[in-house]
C-alpha positions, 0 to 999 in steps of 0.5 A: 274324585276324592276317596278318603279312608275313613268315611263319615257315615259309615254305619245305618245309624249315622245315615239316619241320625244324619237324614233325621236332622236335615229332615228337620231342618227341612220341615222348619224351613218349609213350615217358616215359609208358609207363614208369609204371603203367597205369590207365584214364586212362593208358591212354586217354592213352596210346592218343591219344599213340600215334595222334597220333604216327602222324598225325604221322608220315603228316604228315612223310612228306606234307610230304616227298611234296610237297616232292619234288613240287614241286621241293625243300626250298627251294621256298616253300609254297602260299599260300591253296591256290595251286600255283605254275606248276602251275595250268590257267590257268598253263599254258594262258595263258588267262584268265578275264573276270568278267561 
């Protein structure tokens, strides 16, 4: 794998400005593609647009959540499932010794 320094999407407003535009471009998408006629395969395309704008929905609607949690669109995101100062360990002070 591939680890760049700087990463693109960095912050909680940079994944949700991100996540916003794919989420429209996906409604364009799904919406231009109801207008032709339905057949078996449109249809099934069709359904799996439709539950992937829902999933993508649910996925804005988390980030936002997590955002307001954390302390605001320009906090950075969590790196390697990391929580910033919201640990055990961060707030206890204590710290574990490997034998």
């Amino acid at each position: 794998m591939i680890r760049t320094e700087a990463p693109v999407i960095r912050l909680f407003r940079d994944e949700i400005i991100v996540l916003t535009i794919l989420w429209l471009f996906w409604l364009g998408g799904t919406a231009a593609a109801t207008q032709f006629e339905p057949c078996r395969v449109l249809s099934a395309l069709l359904a799996f647009a439709w539950l992937g704008f829902i999933t993508l929905t649910f996925l804005i609607g988390v980030s936002c959540r997590m955002s307001y949690v954390r302390g605001g669109l320009t906090e950075p995101l969590p790196v390697n499932g990391s929580r910033s100062n919201a640990g055990a360990g961060a707030t206890t002070g204590k710290t574990t010794a490997s034998v």
